[in-house]
N, CA, C and O atoms as a Tripos MOL2 file, in Angstrom:
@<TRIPOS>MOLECULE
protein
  260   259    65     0     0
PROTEIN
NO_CHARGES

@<TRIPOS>ATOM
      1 N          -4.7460  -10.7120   -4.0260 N.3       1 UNK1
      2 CA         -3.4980  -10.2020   -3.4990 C.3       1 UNK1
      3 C          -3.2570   -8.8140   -4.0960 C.2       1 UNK1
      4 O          -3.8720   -8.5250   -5.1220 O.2       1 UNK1
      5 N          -2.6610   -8.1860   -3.7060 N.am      2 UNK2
      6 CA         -2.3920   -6.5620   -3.7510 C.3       2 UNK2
      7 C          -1.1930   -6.8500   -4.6600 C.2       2 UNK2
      8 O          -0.4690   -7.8270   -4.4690 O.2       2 UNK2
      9 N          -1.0140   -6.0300   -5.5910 N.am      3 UNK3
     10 CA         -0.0780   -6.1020   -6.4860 C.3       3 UNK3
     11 C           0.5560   -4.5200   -6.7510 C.2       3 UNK3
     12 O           1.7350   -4.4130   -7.0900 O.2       3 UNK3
     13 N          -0.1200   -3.5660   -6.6110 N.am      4 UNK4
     14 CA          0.2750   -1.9950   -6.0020 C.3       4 UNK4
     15 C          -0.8650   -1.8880   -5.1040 C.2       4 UNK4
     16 O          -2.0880   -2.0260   -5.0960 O.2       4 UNK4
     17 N           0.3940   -1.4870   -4.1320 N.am      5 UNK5
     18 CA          0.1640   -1.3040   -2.6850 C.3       5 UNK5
     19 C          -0.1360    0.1270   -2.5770 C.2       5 UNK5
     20 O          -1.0180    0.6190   -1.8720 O.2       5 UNK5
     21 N           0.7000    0.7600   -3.3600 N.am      6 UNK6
     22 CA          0.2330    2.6980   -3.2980 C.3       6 UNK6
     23 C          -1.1440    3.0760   -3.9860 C.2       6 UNK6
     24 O          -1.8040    4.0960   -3.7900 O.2       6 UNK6
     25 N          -1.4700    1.8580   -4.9650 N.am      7 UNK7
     26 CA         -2.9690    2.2230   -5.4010 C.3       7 UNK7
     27 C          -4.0280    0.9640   -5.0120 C.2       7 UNK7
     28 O          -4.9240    0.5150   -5.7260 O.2       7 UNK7
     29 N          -3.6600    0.5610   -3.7210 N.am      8 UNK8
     30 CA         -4.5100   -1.0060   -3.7710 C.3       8 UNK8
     31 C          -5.1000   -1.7170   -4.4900 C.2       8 UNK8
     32 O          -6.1310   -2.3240   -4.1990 O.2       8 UNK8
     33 N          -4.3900   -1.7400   -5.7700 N.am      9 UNK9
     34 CA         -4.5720   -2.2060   -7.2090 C.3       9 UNK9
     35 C          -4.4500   -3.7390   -6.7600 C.2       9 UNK9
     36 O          -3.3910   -3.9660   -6.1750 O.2       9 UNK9
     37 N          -5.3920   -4.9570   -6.9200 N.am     10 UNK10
     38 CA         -4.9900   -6.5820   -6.6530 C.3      10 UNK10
     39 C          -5.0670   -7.1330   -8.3860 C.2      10 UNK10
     40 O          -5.5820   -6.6910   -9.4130 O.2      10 UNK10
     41 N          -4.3900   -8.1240   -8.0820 N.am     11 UNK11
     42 CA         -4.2430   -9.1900   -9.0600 C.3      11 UNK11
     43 C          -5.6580   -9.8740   -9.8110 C.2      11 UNK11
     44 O          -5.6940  -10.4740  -10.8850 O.2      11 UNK11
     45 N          -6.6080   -9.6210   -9.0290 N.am     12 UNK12
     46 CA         -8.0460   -9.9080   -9.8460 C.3      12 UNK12
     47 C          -8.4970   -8.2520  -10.9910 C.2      12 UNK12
     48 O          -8.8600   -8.2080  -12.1660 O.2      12 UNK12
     49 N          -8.3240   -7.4400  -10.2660 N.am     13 UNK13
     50 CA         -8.6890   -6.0400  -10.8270 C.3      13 UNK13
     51 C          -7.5570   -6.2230  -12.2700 C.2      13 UNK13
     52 O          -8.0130   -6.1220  -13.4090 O.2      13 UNK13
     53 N          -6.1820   -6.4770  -12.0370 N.am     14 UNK14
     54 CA         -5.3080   -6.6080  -13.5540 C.3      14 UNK14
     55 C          -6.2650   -7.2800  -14.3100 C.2      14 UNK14
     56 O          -7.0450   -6.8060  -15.1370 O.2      14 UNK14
     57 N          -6.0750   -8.8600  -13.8080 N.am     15 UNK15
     58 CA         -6.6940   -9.6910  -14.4460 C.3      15 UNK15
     59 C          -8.1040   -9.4050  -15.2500 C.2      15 UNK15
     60 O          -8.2340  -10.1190  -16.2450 O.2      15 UNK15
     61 N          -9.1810   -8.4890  -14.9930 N.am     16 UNK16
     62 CA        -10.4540   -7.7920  -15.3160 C.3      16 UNK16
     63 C         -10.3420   -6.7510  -16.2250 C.2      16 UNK16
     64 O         -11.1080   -6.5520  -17.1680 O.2      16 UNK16
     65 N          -9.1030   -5.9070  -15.8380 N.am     17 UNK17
     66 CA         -8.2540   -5.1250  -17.1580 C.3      17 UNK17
     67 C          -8.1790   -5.4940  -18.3140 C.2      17 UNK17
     68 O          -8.5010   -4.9730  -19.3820 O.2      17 UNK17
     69 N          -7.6000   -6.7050  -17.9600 N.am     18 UNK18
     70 CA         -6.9350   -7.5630  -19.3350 C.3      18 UNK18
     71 C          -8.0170   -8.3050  -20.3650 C.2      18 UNK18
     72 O          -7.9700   -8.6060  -21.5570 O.2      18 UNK18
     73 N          -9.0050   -8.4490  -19.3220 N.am     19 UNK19
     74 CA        -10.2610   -9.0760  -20.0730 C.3      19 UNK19
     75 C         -10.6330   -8.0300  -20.6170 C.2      19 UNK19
     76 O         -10.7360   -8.1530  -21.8370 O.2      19 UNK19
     77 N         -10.9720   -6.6750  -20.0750 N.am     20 UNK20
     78 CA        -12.1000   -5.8790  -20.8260 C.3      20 UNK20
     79 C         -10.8680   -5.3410  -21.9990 C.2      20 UNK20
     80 O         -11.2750   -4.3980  -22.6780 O.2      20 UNK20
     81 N          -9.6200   -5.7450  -22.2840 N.am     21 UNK21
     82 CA         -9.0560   -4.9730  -23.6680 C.3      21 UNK21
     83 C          -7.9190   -4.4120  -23.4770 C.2      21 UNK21
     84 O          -7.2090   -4.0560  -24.4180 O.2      21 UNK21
     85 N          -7.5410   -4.2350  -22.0210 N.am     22 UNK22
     86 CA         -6.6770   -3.5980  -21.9910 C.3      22 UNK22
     87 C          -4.8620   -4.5370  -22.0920 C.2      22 UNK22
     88 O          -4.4820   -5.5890  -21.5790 O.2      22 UNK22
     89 N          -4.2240   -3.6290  -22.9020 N.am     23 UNK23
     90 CA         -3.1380   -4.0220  -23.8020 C.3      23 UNK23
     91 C          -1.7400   -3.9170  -23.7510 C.2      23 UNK23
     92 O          -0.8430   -4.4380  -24.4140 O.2      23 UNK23
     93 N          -1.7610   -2.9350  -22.5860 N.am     24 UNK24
     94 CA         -0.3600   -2.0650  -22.1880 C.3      24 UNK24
     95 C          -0.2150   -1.6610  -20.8220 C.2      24 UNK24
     96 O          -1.2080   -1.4440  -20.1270 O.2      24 UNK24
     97 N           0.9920   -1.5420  -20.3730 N.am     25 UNK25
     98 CA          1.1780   -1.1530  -18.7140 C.3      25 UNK25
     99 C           0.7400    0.8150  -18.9230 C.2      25 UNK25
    100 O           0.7050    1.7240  -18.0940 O.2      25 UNK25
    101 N           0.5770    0.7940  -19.8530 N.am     26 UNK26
    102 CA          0.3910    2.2970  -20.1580 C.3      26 UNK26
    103 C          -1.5710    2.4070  -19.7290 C.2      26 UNK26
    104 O          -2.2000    3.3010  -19.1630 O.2      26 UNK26
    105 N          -1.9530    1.2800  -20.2170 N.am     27 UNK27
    106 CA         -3.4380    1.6790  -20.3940 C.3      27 UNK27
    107 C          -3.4220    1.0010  -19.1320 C.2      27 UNK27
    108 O          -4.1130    1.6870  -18.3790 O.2      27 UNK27
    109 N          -2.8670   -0.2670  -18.3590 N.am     28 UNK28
    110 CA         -3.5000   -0.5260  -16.7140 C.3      28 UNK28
    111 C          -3.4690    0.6470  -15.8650 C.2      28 UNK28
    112 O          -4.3920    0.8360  -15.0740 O.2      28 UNK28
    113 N          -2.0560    1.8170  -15.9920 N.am     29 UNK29
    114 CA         -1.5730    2.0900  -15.1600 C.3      29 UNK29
    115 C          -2.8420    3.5810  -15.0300 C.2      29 UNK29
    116 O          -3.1050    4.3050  -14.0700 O.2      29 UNK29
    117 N          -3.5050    3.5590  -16.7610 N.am     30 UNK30
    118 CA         -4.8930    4.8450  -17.0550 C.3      30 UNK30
    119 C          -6.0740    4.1930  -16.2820 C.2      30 UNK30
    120 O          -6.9350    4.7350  -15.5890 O.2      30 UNK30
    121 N          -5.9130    3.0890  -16.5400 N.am     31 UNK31
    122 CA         -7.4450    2.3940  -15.9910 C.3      31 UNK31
    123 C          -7.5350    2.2280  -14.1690 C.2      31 UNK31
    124 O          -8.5290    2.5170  -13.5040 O.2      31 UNK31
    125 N          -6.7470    1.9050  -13.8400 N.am     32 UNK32
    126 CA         -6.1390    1.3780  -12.4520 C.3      32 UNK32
    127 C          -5.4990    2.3500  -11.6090 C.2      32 UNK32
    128 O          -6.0250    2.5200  -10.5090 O.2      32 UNK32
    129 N          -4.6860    2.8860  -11.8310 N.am     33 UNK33
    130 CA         -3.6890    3.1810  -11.3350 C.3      33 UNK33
    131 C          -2.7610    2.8820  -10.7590 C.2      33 UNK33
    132 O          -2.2710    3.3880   -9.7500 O.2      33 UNK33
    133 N          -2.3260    1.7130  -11.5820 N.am     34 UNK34
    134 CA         -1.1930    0.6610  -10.8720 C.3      34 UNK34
    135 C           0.1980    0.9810  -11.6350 C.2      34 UNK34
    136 O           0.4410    0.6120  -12.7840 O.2      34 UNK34
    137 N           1.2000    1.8390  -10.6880 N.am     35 UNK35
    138 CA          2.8110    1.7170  -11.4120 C.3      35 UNK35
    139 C           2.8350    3.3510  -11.1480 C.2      35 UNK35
    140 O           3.8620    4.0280  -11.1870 O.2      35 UNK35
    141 N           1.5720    3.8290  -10.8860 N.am     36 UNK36
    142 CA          1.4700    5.5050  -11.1360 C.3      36 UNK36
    143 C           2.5630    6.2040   -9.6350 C.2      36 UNK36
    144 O           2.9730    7.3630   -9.7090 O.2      36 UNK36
    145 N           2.7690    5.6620   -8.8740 N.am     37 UNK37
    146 CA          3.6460    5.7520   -7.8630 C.3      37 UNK37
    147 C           5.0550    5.4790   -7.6190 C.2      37 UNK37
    148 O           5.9640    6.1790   -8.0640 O.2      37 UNK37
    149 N           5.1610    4.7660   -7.1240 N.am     38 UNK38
    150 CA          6.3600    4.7370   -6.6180 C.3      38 UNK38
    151 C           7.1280    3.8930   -7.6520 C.2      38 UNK38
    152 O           8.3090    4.1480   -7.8880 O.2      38 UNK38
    153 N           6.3340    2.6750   -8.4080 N.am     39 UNK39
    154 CA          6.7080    2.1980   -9.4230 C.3      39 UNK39
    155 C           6.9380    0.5410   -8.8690 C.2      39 UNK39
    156 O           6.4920   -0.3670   -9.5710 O.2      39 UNK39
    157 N           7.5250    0.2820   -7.8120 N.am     40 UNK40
    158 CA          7.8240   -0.8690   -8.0790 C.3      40 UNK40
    159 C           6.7950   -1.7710   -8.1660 C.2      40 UNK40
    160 O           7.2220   -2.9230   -8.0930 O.2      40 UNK40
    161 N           5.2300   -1.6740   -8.3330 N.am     41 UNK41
    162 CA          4.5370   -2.7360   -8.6860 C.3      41 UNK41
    163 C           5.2070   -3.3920  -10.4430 C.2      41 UNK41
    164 O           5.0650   -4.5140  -10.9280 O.2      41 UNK41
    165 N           5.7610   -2.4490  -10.8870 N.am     42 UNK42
    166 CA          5.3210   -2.6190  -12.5760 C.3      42 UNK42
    167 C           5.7000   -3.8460  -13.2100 C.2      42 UNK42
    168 O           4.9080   -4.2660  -14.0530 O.2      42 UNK42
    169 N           6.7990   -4.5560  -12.9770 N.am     43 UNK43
    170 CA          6.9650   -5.7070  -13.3840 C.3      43 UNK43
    171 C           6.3190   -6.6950  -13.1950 C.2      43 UNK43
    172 O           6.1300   -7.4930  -14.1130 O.2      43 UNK43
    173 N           5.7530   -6.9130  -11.7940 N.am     44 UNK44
    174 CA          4.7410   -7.5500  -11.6030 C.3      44 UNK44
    175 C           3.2910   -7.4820  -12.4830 C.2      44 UNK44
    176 O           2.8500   -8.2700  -13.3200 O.2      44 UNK44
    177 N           2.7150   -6.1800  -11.9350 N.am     45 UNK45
    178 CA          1.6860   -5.6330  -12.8020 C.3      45 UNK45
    179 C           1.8640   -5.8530  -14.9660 C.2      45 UNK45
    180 O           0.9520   -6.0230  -15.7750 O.2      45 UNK45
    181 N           3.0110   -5.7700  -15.1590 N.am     46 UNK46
    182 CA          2.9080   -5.8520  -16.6470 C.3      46 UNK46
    183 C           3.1920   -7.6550  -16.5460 C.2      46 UNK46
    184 O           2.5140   -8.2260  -17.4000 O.2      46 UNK46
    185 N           3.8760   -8.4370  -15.8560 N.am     47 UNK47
    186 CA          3.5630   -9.6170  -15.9960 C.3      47 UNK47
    187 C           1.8830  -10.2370  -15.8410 C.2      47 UNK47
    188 O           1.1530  -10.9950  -16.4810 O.2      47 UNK47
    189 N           1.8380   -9.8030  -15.1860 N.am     48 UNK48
    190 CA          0.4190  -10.5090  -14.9050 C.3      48 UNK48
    191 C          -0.4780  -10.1070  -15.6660 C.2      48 UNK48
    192 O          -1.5100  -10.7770  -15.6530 O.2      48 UNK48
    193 N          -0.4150   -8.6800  -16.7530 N.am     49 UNK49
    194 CA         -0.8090   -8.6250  -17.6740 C.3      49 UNK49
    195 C          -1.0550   -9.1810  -18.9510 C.2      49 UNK49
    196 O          -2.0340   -9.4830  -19.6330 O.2      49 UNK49
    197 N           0.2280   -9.2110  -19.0380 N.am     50 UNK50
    198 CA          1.1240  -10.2710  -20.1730 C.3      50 UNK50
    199 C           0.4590  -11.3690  -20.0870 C.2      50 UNK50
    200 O          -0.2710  -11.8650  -20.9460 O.2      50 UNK50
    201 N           0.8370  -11.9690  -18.4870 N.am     51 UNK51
    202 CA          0.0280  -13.7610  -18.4130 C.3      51 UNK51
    203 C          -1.4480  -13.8080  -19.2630 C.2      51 UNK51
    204 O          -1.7950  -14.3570  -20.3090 O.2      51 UNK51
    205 N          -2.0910  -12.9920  -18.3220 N.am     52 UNK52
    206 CA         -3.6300  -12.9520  -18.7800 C.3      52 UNK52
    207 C          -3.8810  -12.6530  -20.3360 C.2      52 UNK52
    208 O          -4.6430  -13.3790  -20.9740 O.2      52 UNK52
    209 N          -3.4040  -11.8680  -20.7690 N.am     53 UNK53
    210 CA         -3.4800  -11.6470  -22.0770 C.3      53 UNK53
    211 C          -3.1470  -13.0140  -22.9150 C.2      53 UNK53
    212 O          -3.8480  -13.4860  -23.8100 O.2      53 UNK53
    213 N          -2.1370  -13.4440  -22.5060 N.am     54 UNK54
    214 CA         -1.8260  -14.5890  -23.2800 C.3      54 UNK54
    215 C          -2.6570  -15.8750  -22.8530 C.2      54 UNK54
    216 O          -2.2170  -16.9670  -23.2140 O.2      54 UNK54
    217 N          -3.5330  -15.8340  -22.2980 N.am     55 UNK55
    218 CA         -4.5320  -16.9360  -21.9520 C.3      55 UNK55
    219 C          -5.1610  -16.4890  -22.3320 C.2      55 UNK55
    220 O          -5.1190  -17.0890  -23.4060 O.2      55 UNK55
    221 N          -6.1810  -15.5370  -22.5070 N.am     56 UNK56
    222 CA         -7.1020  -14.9120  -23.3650 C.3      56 UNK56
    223 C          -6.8800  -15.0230  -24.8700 C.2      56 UNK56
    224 O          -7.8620  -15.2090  -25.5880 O.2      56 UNK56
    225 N          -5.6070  -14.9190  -25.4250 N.am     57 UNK57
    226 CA         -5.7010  -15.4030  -26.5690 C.3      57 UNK57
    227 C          -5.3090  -16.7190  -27.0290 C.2      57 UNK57
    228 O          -5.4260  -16.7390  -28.2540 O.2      57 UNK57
    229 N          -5.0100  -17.5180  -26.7040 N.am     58 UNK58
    230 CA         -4.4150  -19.3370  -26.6140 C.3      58 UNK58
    231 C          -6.1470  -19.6620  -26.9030 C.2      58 UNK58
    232 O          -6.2160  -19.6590  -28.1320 O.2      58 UNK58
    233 N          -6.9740  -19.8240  -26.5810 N.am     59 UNK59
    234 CA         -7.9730  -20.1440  -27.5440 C.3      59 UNK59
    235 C          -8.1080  -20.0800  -29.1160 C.2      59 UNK59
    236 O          -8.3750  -20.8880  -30.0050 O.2      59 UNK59
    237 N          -7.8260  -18.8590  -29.0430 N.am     60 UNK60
    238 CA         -8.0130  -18.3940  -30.6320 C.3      60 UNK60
    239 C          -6.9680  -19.1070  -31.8150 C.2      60 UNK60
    240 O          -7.0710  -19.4730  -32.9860 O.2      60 UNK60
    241 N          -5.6720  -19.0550  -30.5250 N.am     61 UNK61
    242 CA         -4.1360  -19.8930  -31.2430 C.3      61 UNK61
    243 C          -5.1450  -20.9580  -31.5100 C.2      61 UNK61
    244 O          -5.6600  -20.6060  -32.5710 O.2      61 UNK61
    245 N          -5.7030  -22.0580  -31.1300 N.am     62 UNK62
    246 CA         -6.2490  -23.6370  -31.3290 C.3      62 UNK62
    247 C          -7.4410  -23.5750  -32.0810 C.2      62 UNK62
    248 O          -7.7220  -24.5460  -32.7830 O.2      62 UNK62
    249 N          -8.2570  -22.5040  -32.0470 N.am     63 UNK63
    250 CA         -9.3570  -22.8100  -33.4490 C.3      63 UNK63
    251 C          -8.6300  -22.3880  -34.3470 C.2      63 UNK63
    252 O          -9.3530  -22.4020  -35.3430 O.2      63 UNK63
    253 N          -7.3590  -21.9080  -34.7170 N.am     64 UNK64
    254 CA         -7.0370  -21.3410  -36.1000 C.3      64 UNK64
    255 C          -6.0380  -22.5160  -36.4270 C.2      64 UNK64
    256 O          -5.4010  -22.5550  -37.4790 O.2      64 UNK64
    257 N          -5.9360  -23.6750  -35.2220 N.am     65 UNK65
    258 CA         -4.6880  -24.9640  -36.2620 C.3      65 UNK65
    259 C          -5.6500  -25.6550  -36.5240 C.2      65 UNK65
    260 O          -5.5110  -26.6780  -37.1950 O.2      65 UNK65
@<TRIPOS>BOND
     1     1     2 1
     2     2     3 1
     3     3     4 2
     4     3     5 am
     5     5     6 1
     6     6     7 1
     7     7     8 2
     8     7     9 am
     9     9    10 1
    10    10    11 1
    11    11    12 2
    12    11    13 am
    13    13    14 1
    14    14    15 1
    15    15    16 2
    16    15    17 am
    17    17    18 1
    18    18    19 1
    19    19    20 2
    20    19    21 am
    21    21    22 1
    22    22    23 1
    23    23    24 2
    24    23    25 am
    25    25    26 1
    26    26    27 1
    27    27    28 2
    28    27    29 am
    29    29    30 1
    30    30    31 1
    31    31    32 2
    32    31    33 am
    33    33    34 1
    34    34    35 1
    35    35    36 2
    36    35    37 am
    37    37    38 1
    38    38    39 1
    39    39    40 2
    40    39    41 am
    41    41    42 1
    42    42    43 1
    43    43    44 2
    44    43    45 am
    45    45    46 1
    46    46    47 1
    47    47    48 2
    48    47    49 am
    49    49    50 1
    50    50    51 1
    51    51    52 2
    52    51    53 am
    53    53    54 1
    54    54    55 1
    55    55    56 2
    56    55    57 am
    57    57    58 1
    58    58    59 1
    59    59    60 2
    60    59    61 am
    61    61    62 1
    62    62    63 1
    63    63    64 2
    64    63    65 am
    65    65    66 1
    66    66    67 1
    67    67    68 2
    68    67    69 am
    69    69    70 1
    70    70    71 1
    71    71    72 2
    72    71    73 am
    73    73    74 1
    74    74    75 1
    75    75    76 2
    76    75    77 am
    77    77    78 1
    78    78    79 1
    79    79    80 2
    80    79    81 am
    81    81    82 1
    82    82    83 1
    83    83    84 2
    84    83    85 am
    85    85    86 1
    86    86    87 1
    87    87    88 2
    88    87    89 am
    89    89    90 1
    90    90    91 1
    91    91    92 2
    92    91    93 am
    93    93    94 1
    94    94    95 1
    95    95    96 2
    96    95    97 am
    97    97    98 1
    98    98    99 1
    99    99   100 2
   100    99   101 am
   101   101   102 1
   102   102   103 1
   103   103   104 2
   104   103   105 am
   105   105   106 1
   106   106   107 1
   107   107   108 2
   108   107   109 am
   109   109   110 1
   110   110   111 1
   111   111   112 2
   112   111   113 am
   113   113   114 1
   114   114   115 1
   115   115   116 2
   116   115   117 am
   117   117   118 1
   118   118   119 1
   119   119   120 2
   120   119   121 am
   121   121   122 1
   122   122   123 1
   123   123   124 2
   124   123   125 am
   125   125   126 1
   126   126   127 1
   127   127   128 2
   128   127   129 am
   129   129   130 1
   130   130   131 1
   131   131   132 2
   132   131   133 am
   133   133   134 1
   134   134   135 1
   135   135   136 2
   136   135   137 am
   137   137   138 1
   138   138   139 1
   139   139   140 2
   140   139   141 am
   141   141   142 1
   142   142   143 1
   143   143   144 2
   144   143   145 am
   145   145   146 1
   146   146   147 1
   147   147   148 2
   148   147   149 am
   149   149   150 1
   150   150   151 1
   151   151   152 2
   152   151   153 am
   153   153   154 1
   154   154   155 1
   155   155   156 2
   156   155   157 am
   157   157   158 1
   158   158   159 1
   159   159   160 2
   160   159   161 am
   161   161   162 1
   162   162   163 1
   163   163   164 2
   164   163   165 am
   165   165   166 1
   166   166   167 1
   167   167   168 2
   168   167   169 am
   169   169   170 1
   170   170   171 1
   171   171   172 2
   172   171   173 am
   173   173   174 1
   174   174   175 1
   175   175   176 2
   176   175   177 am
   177   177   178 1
   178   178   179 1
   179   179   180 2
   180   179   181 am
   181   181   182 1
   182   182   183 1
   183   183   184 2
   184   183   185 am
   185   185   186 1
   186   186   187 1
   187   187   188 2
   188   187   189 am
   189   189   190 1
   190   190   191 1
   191   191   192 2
   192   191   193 am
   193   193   194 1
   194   194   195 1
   195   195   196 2
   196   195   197 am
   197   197   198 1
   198   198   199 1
   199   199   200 2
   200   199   201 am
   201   201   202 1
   202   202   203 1
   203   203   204 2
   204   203   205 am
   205   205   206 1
   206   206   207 1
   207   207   208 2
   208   207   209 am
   209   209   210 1
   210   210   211 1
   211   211   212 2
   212   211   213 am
   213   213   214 1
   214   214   215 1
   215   215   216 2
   216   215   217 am
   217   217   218 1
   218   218   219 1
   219   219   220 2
   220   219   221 am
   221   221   222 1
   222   222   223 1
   223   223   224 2
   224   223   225 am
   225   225   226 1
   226   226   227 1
   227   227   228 2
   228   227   229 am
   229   229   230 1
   230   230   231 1
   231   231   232 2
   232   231   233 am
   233   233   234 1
   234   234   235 1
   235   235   236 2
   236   235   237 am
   237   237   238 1
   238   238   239 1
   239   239   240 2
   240   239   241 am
   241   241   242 1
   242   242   243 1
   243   243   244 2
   244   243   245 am
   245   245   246 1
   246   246   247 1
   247   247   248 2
   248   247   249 am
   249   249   250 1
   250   250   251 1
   251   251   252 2
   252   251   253 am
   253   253   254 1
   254   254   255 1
   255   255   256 2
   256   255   257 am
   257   257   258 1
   258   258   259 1
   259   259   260 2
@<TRIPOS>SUBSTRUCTURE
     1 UNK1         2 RESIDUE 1 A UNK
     2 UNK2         6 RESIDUE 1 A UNK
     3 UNK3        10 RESIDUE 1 A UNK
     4 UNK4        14 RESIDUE 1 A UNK
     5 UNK5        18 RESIDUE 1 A UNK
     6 UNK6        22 RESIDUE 1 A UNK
     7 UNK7        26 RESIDUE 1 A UNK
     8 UNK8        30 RESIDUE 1 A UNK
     9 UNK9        34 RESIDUE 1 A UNK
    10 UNK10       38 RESIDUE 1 A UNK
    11 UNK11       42 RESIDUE 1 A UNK
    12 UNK12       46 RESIDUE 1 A UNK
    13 UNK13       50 RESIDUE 1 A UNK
    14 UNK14       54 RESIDUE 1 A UNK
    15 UNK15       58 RESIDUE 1 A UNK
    16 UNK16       62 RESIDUE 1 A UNK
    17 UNK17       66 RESIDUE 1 A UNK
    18 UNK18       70 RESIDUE 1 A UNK
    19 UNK19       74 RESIDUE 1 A UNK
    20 UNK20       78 RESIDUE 1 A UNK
    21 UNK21       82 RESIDUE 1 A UNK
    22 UNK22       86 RESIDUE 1 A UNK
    23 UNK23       90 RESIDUE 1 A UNK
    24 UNK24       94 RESIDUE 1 A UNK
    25 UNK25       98 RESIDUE 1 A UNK
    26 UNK26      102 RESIDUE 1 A UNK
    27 UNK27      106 RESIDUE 1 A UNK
    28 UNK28      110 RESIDUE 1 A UNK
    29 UNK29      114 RESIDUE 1 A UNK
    30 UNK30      118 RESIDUE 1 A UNK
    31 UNK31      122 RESIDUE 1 A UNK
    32 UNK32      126 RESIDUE 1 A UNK
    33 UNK33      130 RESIDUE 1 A UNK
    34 UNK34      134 RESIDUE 1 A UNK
    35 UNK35      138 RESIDUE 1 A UNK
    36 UNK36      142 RESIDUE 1 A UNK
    37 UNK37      146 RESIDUE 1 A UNK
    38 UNK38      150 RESIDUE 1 A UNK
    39 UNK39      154 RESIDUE 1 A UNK
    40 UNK40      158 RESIDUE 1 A UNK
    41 UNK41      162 RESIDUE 1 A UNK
    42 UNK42      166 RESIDUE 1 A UNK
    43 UNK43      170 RESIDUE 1 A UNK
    44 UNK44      174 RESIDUE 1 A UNK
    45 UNK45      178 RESIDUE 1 A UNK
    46 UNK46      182 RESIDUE 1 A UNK
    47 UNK47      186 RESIDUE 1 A UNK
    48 UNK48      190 RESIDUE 1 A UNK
    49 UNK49      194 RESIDUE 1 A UNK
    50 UNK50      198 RESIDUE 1 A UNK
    51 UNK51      202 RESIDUE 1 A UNK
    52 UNK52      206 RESIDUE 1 A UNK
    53 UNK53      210 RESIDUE 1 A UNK
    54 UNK54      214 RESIDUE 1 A UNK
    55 UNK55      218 RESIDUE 1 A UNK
    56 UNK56      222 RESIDUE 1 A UNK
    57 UNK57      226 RESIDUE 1 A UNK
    58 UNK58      230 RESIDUE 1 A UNK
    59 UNK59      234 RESIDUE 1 A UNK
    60 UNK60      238 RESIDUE 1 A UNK
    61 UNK61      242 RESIDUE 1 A UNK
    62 UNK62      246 RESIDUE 1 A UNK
    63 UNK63      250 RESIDUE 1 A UNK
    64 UNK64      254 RESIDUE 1 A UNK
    65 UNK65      258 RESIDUE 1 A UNK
Protein backbone atom coordinates (compact mmCIF):
# COMPACT_ATOMS: atom_id res chain seq x y z
CA UNK A 1 0.00 0.00 0.00
CA UNK A 2 1.22 3.53 -0.77
CA UNK A 3 1.81 5.39 2.27
CA UNK A 4 3.23 8.79 0.37
CA UNK A 5 1.49 9.21 -2.51
CA UNK A 6 3.73 12.37 -3.66
CA UNK A 7 6.79 10.02 -3.43
CA UNK A 8 5.14 6.52 -4.10
CA UNK A 9 6.82 5.60 -1.00
CA UNK A 10 4.64 1.93 0.18
CA UNK A 11 4.51 0.41 3.47
CA UNK A 12 6.96 -2.53 2.50
CA UNK A 13 9.81 0.09 1.33
CA UNK A 14 9.26 1.82 5.31
CA UNK A 15 9.21 -1.44 6.59
CA UNK A 16 12.93 -2.31 4.62
CA UNK A 17 14.05 1.18 6.01
CA UNK A 18 13.51 0.14 9.33
CA UNK A 19 15.27 -3.11 8.89
CA UNK A 20 18.37 -1.77 7.23
CA UNK A 21 18.80 0.89 10.53
CA UNK A 22 16.94 3.43 9.85
CA UNK A 23 15.77 5.36 13.15
CA UNK A 24 13.99 8.60 12.48
CA UNK A 25 11.26 10.22 10.20
CA UNK A 26 14.30 12.43 9.49
CA UNK A 27 16.46 9.55 8.04
CA UNK A 28 13.08 7.73 6.10
CA UNK A 29 12.16 10.95 4.78
CA UNK A 30 16.68 11.04 3.45
CA UNK A 31 16.37 7.51 2.40
CA UNK A 32 12.83 7.48 0.75
CA UNK A 33 11.49 10.41 0.36
CA UNK A 34 8.50 10.01 2.28
CA UNK A 35 6.94 13.36 4.22
CA UNK A 36 9.36 15.46 1.78
CA UNK A 37 6.06 16.96 0.25
CA UNK A 38 3.15 17.86 1.05
CA UNK A 39 3.54 16.15 4.42
CA UNK A 40 0.55 14.45 5.21
CA UNK A 41 2.04 10.94 4.83
CA UNK A 42 4.13 11.59 8.15
CA UNK A 43 2.19 10.23 10.86
CA UNK A 44 1.51 7.37 9.16
CA UNK A 45 5.03 6.96 7.78
CA UNK A 46 6.67 7.62 11.41
CA UNK A 47 4.07 5.10 12.80
CA UNK A 48 4.84 2.41 10.79
CA UNK A 49 8.25 3.15 11.52
CA UNK A 50 7.92 3.12 15.07
CA UNK A 51 5.79 -0.31 14.63
CA UNK A 52 8.61 -1.97 12.77
CA UNK A 53 11.26 -0.81 14.83
CA UNK A 54 9.64 -2.04 17.78
CA UNK A 55 9.31 -5.59 16.40
CA UNK A 56 12.72 -5.61 15.38
CA UNK A 57 13.71 -5.06 18.73
CA UNK A 58 11.10 -7.30 21.02
CA UNK A 59 13.46 -10.15 20.32
CA UNK A 60 16.30 -8.77 21.94
CA UNK A 61 13.65 -7.49 24.93
CA UNK A 62 13.20 -11.72 25.51
CA UNK A 63 16.83 -13.00 25.26
CA UNK A 64 17.83 -10.36 27.82
CA UNK A 65 14.81 -11.69 30.61
Amino acid sequence: MYVCICNAVTDHEIRQAATAGCSSMAELTMRTGAGSCCGTCIPEADDLLAATRAELDLPLLEQAA
